[in-house]
C-alpha positions as CSV (number, residue, x, y, z in Angstrom):
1,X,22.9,-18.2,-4.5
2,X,23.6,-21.9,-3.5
3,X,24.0,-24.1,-0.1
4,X,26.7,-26.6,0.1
5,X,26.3,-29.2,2.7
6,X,28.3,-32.0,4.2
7,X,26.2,-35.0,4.5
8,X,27.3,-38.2,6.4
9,X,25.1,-42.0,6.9
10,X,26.3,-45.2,8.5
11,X,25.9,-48.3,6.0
12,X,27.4,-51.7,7.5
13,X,29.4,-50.0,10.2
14,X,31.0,-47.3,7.5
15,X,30.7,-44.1,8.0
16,X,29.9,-42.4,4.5
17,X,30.0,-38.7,3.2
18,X,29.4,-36.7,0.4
19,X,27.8,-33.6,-0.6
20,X,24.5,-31.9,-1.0
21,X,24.0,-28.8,-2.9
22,X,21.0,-26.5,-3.1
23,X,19.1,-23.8,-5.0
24,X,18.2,-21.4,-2.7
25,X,14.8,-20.9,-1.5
26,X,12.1,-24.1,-0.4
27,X,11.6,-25.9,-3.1
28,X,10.7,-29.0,-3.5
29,X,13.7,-29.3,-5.9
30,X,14.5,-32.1,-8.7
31,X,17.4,-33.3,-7.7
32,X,20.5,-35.4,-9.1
33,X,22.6,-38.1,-7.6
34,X,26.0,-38.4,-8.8
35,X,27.5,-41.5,-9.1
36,X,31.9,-41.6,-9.7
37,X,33.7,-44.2,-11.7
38,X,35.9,-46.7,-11.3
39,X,39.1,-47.2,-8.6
40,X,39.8,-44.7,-6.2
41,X,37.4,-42.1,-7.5
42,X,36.2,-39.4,-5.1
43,X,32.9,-37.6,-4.6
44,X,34.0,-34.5,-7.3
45,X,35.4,-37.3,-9.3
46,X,39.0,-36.4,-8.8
47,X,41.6,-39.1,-8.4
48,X,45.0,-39.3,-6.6
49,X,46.3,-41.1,-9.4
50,X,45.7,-37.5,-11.3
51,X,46.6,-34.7,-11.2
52,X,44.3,-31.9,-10.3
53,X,41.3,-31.4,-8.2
54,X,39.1,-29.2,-10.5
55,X,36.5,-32.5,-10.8
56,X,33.8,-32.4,-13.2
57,X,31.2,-33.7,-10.6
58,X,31.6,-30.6,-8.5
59,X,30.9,-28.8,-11.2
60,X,28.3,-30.3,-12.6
61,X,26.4,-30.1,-9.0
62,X,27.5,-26.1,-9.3
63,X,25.8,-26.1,-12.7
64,X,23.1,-28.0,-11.9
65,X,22.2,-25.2,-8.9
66,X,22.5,-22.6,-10.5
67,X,19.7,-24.0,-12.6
68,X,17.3,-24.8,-10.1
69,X,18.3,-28.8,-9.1
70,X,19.8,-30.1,-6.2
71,X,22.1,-32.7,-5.8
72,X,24.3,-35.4,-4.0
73,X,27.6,-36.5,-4.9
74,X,29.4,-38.6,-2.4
75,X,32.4,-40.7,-1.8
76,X,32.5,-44.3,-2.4
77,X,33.7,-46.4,0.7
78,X,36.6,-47.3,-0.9
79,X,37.6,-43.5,-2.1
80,X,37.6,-40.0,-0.3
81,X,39.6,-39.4,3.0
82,X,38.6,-42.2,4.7
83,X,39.9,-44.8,2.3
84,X,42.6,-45.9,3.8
85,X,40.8,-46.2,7.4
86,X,37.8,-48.3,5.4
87,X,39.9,-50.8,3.2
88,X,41.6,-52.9,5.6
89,X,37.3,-53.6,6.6
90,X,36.3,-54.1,3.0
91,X,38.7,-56.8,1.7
92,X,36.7,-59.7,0.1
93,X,33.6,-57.1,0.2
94,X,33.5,-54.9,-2.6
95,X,31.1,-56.1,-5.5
96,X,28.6,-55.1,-7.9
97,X,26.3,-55.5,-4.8
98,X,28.3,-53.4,-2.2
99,X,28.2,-50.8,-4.7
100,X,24.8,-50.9,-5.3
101,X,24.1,-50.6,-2.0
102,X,26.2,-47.7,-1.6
103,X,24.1,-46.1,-4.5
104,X,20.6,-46.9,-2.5
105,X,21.9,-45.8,0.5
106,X,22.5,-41.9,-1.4
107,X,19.1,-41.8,-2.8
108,X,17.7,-42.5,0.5
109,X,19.6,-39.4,2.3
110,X,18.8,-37.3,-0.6
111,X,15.1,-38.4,-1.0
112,X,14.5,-38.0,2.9
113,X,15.8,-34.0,2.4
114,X,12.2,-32.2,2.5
115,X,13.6,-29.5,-0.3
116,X,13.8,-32.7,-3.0
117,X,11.3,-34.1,-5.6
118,X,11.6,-36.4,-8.5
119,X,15.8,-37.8,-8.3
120,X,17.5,-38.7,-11.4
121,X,21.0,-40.6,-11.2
122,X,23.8,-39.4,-13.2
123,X,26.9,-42.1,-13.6
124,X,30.2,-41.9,-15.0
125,X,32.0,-44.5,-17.0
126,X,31.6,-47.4,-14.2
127,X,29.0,-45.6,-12.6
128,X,26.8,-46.0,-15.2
129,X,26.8,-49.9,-14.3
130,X,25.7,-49.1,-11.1
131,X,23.3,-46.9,-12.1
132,X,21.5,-49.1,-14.3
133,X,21.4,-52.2,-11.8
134,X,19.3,-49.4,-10.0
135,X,17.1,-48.4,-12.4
136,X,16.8,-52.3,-13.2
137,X,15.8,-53.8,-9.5
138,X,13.1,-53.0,-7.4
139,X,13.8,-50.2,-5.1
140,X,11.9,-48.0,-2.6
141,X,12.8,-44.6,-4.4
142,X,12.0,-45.0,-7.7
143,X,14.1,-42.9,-10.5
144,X,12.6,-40.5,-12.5
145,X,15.5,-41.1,-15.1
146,X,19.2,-42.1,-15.0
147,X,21.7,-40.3,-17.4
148,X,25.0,-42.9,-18.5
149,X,27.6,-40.3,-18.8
150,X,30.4,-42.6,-20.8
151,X,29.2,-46.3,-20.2
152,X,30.8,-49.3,-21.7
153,X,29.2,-50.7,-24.5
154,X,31.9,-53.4,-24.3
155,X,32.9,-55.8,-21.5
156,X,35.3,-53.7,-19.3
157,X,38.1,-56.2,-19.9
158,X,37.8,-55.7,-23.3
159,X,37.7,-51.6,-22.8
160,X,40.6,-52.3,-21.0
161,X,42.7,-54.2,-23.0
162,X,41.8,-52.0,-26.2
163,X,43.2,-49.1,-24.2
164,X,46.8,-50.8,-23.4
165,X,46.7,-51.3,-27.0
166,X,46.2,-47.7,-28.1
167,X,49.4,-47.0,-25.2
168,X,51.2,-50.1,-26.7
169,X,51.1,-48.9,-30.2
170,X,52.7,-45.7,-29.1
171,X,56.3,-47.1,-27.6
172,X,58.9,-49.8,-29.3
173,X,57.8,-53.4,-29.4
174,X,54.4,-52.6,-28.6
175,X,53.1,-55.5,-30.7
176,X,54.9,-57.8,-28.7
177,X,53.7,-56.0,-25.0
178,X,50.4,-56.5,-25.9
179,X,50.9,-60.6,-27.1
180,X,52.4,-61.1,-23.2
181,X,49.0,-59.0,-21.7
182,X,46.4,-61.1,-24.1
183,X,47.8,-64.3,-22.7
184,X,47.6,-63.2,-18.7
185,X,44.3,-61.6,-19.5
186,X,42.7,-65.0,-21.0
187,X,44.2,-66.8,-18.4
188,X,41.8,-64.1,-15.9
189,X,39.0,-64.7,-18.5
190,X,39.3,-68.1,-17.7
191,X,39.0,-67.7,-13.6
192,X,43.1,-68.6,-13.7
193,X,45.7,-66.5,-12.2
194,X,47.3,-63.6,-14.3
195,X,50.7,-64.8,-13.7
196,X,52.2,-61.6,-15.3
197,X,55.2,-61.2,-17.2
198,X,57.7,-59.2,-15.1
199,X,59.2,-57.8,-18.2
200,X,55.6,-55.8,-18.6
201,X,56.0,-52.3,-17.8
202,X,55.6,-51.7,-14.0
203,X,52.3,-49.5,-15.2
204,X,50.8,-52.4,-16.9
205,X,51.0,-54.4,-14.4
206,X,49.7,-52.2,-11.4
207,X,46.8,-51.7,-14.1
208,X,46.0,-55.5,-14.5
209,X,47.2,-56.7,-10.9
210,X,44.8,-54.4,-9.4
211,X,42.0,-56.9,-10.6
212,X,43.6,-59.8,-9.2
213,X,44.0,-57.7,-5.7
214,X,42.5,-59.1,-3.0
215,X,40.9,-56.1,-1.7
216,X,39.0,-55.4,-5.5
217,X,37.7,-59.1,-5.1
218,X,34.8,-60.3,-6.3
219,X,34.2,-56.7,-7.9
220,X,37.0,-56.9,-10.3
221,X,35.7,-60.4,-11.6
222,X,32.4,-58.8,-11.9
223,X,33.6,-56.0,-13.4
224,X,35.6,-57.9,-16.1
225,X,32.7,-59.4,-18.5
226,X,29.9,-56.7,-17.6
227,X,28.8,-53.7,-20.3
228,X,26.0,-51.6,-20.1
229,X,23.9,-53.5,-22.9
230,X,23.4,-56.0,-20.6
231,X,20.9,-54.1,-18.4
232,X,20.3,-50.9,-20.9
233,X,17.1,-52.8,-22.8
234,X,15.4,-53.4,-19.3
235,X,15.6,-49.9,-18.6
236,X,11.7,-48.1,-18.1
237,X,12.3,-44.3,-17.4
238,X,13.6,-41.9,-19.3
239,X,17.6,-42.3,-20.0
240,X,20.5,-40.6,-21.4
241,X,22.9,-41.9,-22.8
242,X,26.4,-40.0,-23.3
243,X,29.8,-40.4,-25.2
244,X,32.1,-37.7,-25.7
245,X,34.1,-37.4,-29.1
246,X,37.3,-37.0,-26.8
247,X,36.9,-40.1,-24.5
248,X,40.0,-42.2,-25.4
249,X,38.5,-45.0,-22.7
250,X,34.9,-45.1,-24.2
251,X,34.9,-45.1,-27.9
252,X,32.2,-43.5,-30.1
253,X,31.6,-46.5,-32.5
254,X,33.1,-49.4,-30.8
255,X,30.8,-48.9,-27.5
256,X,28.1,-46.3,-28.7
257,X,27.4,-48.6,-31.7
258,X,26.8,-51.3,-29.4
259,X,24.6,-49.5,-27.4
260,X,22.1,-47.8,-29.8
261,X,21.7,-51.6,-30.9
262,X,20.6,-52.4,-27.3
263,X,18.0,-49.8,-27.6
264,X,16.6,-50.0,-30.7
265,X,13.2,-49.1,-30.6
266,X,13.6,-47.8,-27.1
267,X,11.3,-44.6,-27.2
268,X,12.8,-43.6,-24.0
269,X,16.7,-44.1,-24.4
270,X,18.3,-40.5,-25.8
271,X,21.4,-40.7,-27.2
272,X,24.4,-37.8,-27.3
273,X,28.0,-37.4,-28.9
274,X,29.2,-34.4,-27.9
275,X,32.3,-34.0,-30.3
276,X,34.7,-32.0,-27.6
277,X,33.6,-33.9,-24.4
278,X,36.4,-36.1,-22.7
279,X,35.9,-39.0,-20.5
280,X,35.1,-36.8,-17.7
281,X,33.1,-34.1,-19.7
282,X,35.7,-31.6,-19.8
283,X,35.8,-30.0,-22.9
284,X,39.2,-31.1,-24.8
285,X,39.9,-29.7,-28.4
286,X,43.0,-31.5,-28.8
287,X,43.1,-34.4,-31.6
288,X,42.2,-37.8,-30.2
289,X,46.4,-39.2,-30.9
290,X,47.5,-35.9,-29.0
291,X,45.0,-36.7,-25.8
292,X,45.8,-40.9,-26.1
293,X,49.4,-39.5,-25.8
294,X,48.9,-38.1,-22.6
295,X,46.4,-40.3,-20.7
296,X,44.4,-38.6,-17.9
297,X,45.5,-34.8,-18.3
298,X,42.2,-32.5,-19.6
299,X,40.8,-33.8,-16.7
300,X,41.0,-32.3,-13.0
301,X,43.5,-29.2,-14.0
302,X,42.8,-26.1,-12.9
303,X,41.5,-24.5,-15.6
304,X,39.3,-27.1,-17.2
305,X,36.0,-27.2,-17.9
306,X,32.8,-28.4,-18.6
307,X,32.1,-29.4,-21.8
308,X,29.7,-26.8,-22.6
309,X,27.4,-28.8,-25.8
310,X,27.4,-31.8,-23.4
311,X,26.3,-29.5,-20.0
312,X,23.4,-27.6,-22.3
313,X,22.6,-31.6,-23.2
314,X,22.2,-32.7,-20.1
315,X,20.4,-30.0,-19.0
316,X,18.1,-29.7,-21.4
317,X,17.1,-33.4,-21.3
318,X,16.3,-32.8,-17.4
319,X,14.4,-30.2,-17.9
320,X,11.9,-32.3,-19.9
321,X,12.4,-35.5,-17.6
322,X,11.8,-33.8,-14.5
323,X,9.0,-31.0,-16.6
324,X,6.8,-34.6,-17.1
325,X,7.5,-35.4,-13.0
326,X,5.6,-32.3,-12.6
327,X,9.1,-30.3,-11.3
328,X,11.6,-28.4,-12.8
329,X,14.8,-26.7,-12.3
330,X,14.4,-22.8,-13.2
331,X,17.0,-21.1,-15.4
């Protein structure tokens, strides 16, 4: 049996909420902090520009119960049912920094629960970034690991820009679609307006407009030219790092490569490639071309799932991280 608990903290005059689940009985329980990706991610890491509401971070808290470790998942200011009533106070706010501090502010609440031990952060795709500017700066609860669930090995404008070309490559003058977004995006590269082509599919340019929006400011800019190999060789504790064969946004060789050269002779950096895992950890045994055909379905439908090899993974490796902070999650 598990407790599932609505949690809610004031940080700069928003009101924040997210989730605690719990083993039963009195612990002191490891516990796990769940930290969403990118845009208007929610606290189970379900989207509203997806379909579905089956989100891997719920279940990964369910999992994570059931073997003996607690955990928090909440929603970003910017995401969850209070988005709307928190953007119009967020404009010109969101950054690296406001994120971070959202991220502090979660360890706190869960570190103050009196059933929770050592805390390790788990982070998806741009999660992981925040993640690791935690595990990187001085903070008064310290980590006892951090797991990087899909992190770019690349800049995120150029993970972005190698996605529109897989979708180019798929529909008539592709070639030509992608000479139009390399020109606005060097323009952005170079702190100058977009100016996008109106003949650009209206999807493209939602997808590279949102980085010019206002509201995203300065976070998209800092977003742009940051990777995870700029912080992953400062990390100290234990980490994880994870790419799924079946992530069509983080890529194997092109971001995985990048990253085990960041932390070569790291003793304390695992990595993982578990070869059904999506983006999202759902297991997906479709070919790559069939997934990249269909971007974002495997993901929150019903019916999806964990990807088991990467859930035994991550479990596993918390079991020893969390076995040397002198706690442990029971099977």
């Amino acid at each position: 049996m598990t407790t599932s608990t609505a949690v809610t903290w004031e940080l700069d005059g928003i009101t924040m909420q997210g989730t605690v689940v719990r083993p039963d009985g009195d612990g002191p329980f490891p516990a796990v902090v769940l930290v969403a990706g990118s845009g208007p991610t929610d606290r189970d890491w379900c989207s509203p520009l997806m379909p579905g509401t089956n989100g891997s971070a719920r279940l990964f808290a369910e999992a994570f119960a059931g073997a003996g470790i607690a955990s928090l998942r909440y929603d970003k200011r910017a995401s969850g049912p209070q988005a709307m009533e928190n953007v119009g106070k967020l404009i010109g706010q969101l950054s690296m920094g406001s994120h971070l501090d959202e991220l502090v502010a979660a360890v706190g609440v869960l570190a103050a629960e009196e059933f929770v031990g050592p805390i390790v952060a788990l982070g998806n795709s741009e999660g992981t970034l925040h993640v690791l500017r935690y595990a990187t700066s001085a903070q008064d609860v310290p980590l006892a690991g951090i797991v990087l669930a899909a992190p770019p090995g690349r800049p995120v404008g150029e993970v972005l820009l190698s996605q529109l070309a897989a979708q180019a490559a798929q529909i008539p003058d592709g070639s030509a679609l992608m000479i139009s977004v390399r020109e606005a995006t060097e323009r952005y590269t170079a702190g100058q307006p977009m100016e996008l082509d109106a003949s650009l599919p209206e999807a493209v340019r939602l997808t590279l407009g949102s980085f010019e929006n206002p509201a995203n400011l300065p976070l998209a800019r800092e977003l742009w030219t940051e990777s995870a190999v700029d912080r992953l060789p400062q990390v100290e504790v234990p980490a994880l790092v994870l790419i799924g064969g079946k992530d069509v946004q983080i890529d194997v060789r092109a971001d995985g490569d990048r990253l085990q050269a960041a932390a070569a002779g790291m003793d304390n950096v695992t990595f993982a490639f578990p070869p059904d895992a999506n983006h999202v950890f759902k297991e997906d045994t479709r070919a790559l071309k069939e997934i990249a055909a269909a971007p974002g379905t495997g993901y929150n439908e019903d019916g999806t799932r964990l990807d088991p090899e990467a859930l035994e993974l991550i479990l596993g490796w918390l079991s020893l991280v969390f076995s040397s902070s002198g706690s442990s999650g029971t099977d």
